[in-house]
DRENPATOR-295739 format. One record per residue (C-alpha): residue number from 1; residue in three letters; x, y, z. Coordinates in Angstrom, 3 decimals, m for minus. Layout:
BEGIN
rec num->NUM residuo->ALA u->X v->Y w->Z
...
This chain:
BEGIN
rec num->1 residuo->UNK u->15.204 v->m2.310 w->m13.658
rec num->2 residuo->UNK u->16.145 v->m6.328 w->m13.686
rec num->3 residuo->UNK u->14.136 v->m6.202 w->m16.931
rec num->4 residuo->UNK u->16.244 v->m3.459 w->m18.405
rec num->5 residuo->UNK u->19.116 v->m5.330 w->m17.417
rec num->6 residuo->UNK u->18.255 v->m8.693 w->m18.840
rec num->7 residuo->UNK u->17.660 v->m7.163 w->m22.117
rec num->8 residuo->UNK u->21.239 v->m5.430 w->m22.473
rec num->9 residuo->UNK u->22.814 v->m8.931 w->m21.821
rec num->10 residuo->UNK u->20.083 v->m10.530 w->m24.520
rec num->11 residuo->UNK u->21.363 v->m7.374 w->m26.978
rec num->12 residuo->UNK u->25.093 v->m8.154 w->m26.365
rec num->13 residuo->UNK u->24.457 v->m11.888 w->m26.558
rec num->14 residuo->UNK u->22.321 v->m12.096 w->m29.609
rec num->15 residuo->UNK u->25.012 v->m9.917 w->m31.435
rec num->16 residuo->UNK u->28.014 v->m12.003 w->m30.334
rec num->17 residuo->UNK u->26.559 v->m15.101 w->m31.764
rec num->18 residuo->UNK u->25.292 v->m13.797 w->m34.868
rec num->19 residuo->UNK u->28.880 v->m12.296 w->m35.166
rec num->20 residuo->UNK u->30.370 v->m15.528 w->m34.240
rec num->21 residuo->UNK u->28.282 v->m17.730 w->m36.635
rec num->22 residuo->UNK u->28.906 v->m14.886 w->m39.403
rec num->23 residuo->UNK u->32.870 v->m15.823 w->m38.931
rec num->24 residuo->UNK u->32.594 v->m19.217 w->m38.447
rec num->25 residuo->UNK u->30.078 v->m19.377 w->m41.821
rec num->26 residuo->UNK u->33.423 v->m17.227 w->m43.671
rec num->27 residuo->UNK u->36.255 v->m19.752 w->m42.186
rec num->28 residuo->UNK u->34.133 v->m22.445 w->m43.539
rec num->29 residuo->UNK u->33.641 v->m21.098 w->m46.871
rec num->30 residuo->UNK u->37.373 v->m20.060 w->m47.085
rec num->31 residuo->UNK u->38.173 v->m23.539 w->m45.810
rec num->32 residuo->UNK u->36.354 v->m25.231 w->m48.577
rec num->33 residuo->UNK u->37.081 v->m22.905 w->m51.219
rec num->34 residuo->UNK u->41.212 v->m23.243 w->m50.584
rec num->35 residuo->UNK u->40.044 v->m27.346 w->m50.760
rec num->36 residuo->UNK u->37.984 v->m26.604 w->m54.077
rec num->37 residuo->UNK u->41.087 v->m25.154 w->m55.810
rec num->38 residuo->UNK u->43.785 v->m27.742 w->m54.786
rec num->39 residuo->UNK u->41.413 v->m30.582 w->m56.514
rec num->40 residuo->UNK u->40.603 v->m28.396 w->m58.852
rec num->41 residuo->UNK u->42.794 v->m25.378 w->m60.131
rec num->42 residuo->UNK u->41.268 v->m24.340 w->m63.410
rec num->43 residuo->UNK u->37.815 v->m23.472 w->m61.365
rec num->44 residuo->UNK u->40.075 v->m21.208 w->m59.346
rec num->45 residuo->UNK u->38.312 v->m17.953 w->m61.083
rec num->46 residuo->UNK u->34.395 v->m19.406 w->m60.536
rec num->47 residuo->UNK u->35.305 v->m20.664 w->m56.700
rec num->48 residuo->UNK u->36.751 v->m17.562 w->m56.128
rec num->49 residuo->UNK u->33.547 v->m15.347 w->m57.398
rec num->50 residuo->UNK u->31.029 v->m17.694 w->m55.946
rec num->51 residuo->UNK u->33.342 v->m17.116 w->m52.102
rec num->52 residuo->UNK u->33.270 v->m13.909 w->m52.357
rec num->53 residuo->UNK u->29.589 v->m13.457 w->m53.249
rec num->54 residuo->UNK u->28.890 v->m15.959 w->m50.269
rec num->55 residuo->UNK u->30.930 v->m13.806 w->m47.654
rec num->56 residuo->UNK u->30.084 v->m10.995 w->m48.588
rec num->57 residuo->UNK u->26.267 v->m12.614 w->m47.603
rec num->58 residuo->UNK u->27.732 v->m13.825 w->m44.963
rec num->59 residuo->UNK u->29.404 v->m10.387 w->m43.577
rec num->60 residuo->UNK u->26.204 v->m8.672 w->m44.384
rec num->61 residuo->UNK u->24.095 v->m11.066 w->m41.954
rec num->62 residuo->UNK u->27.205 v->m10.328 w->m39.131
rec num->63 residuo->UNK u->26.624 v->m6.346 w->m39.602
rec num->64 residuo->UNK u->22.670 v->m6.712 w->m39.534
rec num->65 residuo->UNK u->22.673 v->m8.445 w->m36.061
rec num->66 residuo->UNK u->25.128 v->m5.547 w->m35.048
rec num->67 residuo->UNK u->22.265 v->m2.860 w->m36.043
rec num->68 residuo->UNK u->19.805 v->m4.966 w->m34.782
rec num->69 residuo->UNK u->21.508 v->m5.269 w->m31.117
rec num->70 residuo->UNK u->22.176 v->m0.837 w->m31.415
rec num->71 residuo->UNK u->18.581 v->m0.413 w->m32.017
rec num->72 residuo->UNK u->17.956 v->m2.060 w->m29.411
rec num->73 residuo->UNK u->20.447 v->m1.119 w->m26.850
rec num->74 residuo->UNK u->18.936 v->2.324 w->m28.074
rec num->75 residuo->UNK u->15.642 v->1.780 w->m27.848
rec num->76 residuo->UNK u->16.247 v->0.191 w->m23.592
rec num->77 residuo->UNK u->17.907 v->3.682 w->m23.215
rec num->78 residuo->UNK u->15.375 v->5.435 w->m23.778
rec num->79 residuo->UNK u->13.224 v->4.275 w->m20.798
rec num->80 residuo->UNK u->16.548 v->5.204 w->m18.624
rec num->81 residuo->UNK u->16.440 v->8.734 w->m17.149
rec num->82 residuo->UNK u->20.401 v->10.022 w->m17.950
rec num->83 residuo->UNK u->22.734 v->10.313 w->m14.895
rec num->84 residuo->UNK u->22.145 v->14.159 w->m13.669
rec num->85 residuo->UNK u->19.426 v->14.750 w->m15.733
rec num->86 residuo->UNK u->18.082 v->17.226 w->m13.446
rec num->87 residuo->UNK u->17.414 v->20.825 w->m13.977
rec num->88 residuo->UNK u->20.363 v->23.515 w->m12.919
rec num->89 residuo->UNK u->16.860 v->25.319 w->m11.664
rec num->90 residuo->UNK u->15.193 v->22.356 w->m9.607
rec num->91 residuo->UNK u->18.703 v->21.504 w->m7.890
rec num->92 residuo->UNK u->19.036 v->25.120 w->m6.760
rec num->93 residuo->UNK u->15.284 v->24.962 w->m5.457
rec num->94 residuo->UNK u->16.101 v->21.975 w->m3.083
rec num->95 residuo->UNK u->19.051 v->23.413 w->m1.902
């Protein structure tokens, strides 16, 4: 059961970080960007395709680590019997 346990805080922890580096990775990009187009205004159009293409990479890696950490959540609940799982049938019988 500690097992069990142990892996729901890995799942909630290895999606946290991956969701924090994912929004730390699109600050930075935005960061440098914004600093790309005050030296530089008539690359304003190319920054702004190349940011988007990189966030959007960035997002996606963010949103994989969330499946990742359901699957598994849902894959430690499966070894988990449900709370009242029992029968209507087997209750009555051991009353």
């Amino acid at each position: 059961m500690i097992g069990v346990g142990l892996g729901y805080i890995g799942a909630g922890l290895c999606a946290g970080l991956c969701v924090l580096g994912a929004g730390l990775g699109i600050g930075k990009l935005a960061a440098a960007a914004l600093d790309g187009v005050a030296r530089q205004p008539e690359a304003a159009g190319s920054i702004q395709t190349l940011m988007i293409i990189t966030a959007a990479m960035c997002e996606g890696m963010g949103l994989l680590a969330l499946v990742i950490a359901f699957l598994a959540v849902s894959t430690l609940n499966k070894g988990i019997p449900a709370a009242g799982s029992s029968s209507p049938a087997s209750v009555a019988a051991s009353h």
